[in-house]
PALUMKOL-250458 format. One record per residue: x, y, z of N, C-alpha, C, O in turn; residue number from 1. Coordinates in steps of 0.1 Angstrom, whole numbers, always signed. Layout:
! PALUMKOL-250458
REC     nc1     nc2     nc3    cac1    cac2    cac3     cc1     cc2     cc3     oc1     oc2     oc3   resi
REC       X       Y       Z       X       Y       Z       X       Y       Z       X       Y       Z    NUM
...
END
This chain:
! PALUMKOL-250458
REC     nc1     nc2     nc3    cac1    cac2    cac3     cc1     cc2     cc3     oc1     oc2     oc3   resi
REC    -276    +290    -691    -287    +281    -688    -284    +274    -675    -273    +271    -671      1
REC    -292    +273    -669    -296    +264    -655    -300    +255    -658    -308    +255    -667      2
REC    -291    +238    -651    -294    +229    -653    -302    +224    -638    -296    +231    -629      3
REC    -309    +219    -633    -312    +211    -621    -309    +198    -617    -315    +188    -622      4
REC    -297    +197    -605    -291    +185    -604    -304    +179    -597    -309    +187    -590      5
REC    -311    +166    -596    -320    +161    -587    -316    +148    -583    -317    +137    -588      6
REC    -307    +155    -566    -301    +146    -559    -298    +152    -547    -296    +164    -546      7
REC    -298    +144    -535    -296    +149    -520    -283    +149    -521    -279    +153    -510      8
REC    -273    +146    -527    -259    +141    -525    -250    +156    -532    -246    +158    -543      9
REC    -249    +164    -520    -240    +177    -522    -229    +171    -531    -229    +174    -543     10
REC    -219    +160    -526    -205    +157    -535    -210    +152    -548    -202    +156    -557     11
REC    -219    +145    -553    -227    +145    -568    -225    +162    -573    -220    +165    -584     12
REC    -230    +170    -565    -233    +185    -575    -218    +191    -573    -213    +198    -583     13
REC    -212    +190    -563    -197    +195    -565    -188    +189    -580    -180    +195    -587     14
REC    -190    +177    -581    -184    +170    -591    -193    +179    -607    -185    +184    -616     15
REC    -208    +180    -608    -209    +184    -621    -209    +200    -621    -216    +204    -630     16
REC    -205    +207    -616    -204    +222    -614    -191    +220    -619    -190    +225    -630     17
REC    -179    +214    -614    -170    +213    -620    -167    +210    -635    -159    +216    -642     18
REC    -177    +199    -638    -173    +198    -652    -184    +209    -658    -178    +214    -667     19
REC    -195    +213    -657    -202    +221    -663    -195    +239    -661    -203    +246    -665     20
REC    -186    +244    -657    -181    +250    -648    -182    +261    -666    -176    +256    -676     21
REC    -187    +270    -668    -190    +276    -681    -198    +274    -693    -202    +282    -702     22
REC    -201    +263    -692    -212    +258    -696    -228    +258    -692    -237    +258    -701     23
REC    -231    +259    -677    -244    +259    -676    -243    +260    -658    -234    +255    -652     24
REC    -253    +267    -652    -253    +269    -638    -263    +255    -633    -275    +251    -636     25
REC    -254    +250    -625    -261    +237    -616    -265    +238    -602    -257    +237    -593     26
REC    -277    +239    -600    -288    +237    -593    -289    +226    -586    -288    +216    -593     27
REC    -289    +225    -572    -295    +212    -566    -309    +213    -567    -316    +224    -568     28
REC    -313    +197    -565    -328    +201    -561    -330    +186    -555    -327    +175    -560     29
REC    -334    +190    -542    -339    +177    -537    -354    +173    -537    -363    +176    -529     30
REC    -355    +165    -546    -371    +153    -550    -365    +138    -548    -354    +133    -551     31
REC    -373    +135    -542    -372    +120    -537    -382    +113    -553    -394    +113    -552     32
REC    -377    +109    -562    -386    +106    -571    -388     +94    -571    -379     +88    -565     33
REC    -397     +84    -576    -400     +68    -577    -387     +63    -582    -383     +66    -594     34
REC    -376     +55    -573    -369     +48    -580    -375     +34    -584    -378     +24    -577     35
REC    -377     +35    -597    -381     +18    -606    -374      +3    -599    -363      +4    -605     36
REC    -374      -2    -596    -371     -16    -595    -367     -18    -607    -376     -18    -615     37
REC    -355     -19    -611    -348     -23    -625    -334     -34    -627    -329     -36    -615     38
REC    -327     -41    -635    -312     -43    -634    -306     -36    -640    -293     -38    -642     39
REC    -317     -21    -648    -308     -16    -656    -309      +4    -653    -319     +11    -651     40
REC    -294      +9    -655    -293     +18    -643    -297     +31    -656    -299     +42    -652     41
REC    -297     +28    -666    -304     +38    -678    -319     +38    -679    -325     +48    -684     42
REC    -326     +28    -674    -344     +29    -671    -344     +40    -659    -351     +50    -659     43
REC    -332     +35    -646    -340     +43    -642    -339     +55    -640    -347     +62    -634     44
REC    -328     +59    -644    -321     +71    -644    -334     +80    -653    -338     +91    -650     45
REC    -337     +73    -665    -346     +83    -676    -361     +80    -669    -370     +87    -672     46
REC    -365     +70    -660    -377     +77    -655    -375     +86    -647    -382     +96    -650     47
REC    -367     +86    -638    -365     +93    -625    -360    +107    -631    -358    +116    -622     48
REC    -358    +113    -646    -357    +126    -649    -365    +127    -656    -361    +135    -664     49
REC    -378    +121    -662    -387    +124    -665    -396    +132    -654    -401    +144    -655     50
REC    -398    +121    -642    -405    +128    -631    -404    +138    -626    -413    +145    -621     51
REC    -390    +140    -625    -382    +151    -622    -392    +164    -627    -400    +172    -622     52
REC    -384    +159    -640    -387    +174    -650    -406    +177    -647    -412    +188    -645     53
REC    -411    +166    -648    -425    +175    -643    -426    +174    -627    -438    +174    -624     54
REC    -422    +173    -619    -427    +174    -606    -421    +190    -603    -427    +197    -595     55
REC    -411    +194    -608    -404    +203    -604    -405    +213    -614    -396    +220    -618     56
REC    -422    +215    -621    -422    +227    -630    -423    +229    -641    -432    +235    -647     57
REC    -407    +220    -648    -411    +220    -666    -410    +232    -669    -417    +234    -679     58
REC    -405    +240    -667    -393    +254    -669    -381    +249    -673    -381    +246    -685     59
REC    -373    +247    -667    -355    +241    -669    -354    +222    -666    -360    +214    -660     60
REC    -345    +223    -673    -339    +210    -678    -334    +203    -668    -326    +210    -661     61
REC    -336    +189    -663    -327    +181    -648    -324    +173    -658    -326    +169    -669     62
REC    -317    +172    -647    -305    +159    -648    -303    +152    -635    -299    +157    -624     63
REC    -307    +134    -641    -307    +122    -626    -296    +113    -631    -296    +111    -643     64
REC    -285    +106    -622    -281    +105    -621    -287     +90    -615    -296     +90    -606     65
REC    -280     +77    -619    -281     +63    -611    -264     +59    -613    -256     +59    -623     66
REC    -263     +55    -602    -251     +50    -597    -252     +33    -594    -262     +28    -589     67
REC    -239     +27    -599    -240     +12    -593    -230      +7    -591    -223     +10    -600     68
REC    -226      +2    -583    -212      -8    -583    -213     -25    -587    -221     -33    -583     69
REC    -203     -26    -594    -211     -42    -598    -196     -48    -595    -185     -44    -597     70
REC    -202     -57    -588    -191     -60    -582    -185     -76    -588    -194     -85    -586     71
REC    -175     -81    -594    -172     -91    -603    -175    -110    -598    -181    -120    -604     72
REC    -169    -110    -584    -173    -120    -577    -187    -125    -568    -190    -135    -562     73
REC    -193    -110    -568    -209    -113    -570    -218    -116    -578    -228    -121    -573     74
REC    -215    -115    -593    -223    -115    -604    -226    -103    -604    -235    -101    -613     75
REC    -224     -94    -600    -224     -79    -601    -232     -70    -595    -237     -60    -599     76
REC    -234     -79    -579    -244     -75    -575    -233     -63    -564    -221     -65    -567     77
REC    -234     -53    -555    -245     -49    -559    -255     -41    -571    -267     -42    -572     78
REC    -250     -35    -576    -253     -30    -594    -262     -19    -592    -256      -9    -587     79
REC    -272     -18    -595    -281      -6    -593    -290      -4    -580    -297      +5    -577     80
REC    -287     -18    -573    -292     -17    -555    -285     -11    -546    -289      -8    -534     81
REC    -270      -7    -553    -260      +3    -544    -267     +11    -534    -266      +9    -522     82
REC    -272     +20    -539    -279     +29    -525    -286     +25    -513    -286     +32    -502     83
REC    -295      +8    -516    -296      +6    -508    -286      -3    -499    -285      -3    -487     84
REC    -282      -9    -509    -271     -20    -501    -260     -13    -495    -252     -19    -488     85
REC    -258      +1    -496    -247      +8    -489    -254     +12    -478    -247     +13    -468     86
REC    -270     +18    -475    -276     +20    -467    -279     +12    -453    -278     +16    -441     87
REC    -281      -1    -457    -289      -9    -450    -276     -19    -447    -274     -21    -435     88
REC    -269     -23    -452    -252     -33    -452    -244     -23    -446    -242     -22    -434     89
REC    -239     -16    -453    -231      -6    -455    -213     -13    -460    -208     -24    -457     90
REC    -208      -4    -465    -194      -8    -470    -185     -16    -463    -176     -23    -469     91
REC    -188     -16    -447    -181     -27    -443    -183     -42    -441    -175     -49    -435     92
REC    -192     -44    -445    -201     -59    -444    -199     -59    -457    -193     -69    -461     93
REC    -203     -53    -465    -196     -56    -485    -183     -61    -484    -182     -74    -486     94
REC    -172     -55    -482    -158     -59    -478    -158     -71    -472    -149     -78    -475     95
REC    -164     -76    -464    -163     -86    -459    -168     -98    -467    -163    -109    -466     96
REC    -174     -96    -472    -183    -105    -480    -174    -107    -493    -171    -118    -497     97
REC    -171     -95    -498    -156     -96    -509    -140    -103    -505    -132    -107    -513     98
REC    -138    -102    -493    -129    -102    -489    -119    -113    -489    -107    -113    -487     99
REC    -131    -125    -492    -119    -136    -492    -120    -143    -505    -113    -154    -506    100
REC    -128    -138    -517    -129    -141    -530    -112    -134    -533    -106    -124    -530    101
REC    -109    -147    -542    -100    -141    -553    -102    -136    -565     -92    -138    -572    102
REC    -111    -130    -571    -114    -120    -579    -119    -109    -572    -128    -113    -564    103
REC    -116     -98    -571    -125     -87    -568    -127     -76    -572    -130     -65    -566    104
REC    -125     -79    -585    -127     -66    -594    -142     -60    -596    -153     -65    -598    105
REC    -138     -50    -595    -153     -45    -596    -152     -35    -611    -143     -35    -620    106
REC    -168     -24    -609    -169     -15    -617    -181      -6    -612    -192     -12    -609    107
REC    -179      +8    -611    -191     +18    -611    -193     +22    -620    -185     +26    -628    108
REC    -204     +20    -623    -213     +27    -637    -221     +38    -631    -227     +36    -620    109
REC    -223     +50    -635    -233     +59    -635    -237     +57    -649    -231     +51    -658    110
REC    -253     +66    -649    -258     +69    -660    -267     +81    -655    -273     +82    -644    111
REC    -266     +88    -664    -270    +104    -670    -281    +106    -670    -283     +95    -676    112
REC    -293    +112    -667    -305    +115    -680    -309    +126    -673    -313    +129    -661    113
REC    -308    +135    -688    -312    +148    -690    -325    +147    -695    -327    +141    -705    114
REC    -336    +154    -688    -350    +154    -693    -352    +172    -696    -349    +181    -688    115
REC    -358    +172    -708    -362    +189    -704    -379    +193    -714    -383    +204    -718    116
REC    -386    +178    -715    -398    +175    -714    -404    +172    -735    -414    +169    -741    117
REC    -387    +176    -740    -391    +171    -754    -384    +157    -754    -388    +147    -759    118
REC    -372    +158    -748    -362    +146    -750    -357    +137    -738    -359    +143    -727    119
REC    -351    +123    -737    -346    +122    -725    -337    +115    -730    -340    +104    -736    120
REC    -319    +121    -728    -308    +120    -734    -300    +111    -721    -298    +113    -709    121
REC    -297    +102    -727    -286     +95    -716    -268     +97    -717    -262     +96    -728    122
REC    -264     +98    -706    -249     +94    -708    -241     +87    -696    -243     +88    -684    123
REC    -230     +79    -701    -226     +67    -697    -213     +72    -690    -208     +82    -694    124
REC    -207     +64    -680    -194     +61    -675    -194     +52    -668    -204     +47    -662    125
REC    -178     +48    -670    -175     +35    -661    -161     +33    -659    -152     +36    -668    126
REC    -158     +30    -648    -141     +29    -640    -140     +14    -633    -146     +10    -624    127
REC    -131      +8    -641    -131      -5    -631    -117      -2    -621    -107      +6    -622    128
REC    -120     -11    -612    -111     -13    -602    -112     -24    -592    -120     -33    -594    129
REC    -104     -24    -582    -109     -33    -571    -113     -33    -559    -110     -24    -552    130
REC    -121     -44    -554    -126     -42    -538    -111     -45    -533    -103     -54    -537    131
REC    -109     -36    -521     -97     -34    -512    -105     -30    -494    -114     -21    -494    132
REC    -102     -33    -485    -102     -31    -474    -103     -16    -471     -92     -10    -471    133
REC    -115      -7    -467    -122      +5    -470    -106     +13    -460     -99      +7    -451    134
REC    -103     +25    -466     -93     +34    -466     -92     +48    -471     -94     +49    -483    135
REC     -89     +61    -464     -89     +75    -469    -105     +79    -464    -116     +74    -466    136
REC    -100     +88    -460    -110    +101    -455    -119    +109    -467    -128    +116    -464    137
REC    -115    +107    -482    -119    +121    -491    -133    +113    -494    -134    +102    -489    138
REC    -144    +117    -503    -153    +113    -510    -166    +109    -503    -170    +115    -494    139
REC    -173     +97    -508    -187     +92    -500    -188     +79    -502    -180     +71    -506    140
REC    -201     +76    -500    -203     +58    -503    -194     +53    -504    -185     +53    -495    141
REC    -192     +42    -520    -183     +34    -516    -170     +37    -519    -164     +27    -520    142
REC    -164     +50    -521    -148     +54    -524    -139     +52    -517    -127     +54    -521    143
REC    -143     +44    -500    -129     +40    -494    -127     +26    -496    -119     +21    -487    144
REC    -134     +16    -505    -132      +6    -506    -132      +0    -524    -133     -11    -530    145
REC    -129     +14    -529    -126     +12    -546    -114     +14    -546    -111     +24    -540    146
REC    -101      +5    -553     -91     +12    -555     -92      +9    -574     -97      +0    -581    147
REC     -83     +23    -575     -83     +23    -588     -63     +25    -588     -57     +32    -580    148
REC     -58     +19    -599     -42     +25    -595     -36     +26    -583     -30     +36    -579    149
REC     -39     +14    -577     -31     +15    -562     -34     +22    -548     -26     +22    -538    150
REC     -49     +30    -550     -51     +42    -544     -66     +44    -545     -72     +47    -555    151
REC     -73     +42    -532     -89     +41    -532     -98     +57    -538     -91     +67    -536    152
REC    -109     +60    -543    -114     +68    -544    -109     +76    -533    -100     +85    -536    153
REC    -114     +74    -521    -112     +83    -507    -101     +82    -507    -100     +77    -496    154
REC     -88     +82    -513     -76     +87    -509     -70     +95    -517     -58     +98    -516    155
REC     -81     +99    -527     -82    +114    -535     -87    +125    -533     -96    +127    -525    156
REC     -82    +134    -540     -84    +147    -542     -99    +145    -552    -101    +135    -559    157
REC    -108    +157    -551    -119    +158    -557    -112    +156    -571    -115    +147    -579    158
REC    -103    +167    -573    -100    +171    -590     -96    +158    -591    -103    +151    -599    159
REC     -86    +152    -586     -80    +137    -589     -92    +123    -590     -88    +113    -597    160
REC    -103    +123    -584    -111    +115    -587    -119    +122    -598    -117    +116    -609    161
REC    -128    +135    -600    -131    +137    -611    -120    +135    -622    -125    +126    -628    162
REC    -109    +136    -627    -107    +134    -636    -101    +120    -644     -94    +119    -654    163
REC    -109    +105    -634    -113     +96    -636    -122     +89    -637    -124     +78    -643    164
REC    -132     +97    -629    -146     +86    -619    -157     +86    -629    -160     +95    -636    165
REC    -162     +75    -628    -172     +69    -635    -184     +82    -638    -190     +85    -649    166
REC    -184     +89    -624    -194    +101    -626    -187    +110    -635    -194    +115    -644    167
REC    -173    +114    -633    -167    +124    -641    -166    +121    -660    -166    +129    -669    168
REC    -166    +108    -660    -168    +102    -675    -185    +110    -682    -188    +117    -692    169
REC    -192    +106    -671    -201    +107    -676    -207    +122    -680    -214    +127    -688    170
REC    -200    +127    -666    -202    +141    -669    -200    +147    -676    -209    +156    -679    171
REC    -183    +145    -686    -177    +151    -691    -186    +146    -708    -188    +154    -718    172
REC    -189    +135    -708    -199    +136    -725    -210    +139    -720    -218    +136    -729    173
REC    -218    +143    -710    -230    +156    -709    -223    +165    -711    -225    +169    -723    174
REC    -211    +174    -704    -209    +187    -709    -207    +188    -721    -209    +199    -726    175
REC    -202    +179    -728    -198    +182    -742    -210    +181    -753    -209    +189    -762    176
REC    -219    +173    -752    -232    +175    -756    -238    +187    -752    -241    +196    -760    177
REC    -240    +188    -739    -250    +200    -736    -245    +216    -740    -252    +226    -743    178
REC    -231    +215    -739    -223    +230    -752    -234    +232    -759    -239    +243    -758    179
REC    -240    +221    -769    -245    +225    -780    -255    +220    -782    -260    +217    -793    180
REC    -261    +219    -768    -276    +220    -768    -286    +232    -768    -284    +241    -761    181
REC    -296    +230    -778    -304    +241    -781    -321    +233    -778    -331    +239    -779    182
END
């Protein structure tokens, strides 16, 4: 089965090919779909693979993906505005702004949603850690300024952040559901 990743972000589809890796062949597909104005990252994830699934056919099954970092001494902002606030701010003006708080624990949540036009299934992950001074070359967004265990996303190995990262959590209870999807 072919799944359709719908996302511009190559390291997103490197990460679920991995965990789907015998399970199901993963597809990119780039659609810019309505992201909702929401605080919550499961709305918009299950609109955004609803639209999916019909903008793109309604043959095979997508899967969207919303990402957020909530950050503890913000009130958890930025949360599901991540994309933009890494766009338009970007990671080094975040750090700065975290930087002189004595809390700075954070958390990425992704969430899942598999549309394949009968159902729209969600699944969850989350990795806390902390804001640290951005460091390491590996990953994207905000991975040089997460550390988890002493050691920022970007100063991992793919396999070594998949087999913690909020996206890999989540991946890993889709693959396990989607085994035994009919």
């Amino acid at each position: 089965m072919t799944v359709r990743f719908v996302t511009g972000n190559e390291g997103k589809v490197r990460e679920a090919r991995a965990y789907l890796e015998g399970i199901a062949t993963v597809e990119q597909i780039e659609y810019d779909y309505t992201e909702v104005q929401s605080d919550s990252l499961s709305e918009i994830a299950r609109r955004g693979a609803r639209e999916g699934y019909e903008a793109t056919g309604n043959d095979e099954p997508v899967l969207v993906g919303d990402t957020g970092l909530f950050v503890d001494a913000l009130e958890g902002f930025p949360g599901p505005y991540s994309a933009y606030v890494e766009d338009t701010v970007g990671i080094e003006r975040l750090w700065r702004l975290v930087s002189g708080e004595e809390n700075r624990r954070a958390r990425f949540r992704t969430v899942l949603a598999f549309a394949d036009g009968d159902r729209t299934e969600t699944f969850e992950g989350e990795l806390a850690g902390t804001i640290v001074a951005p460091r390491g070359d590996e990953g994207f967004g905000y991975d040089p300024l997460f550390e988890y265990n002493g050691r920022t996303l970007a100063e991992m190995s793919l396999e070594e952040k998949n087999a913690i990262s909020h996206r890999g959590r989540a991946l890993a209870a889709f693959a396990e559901w989607y085994a035994n999807y009919e």
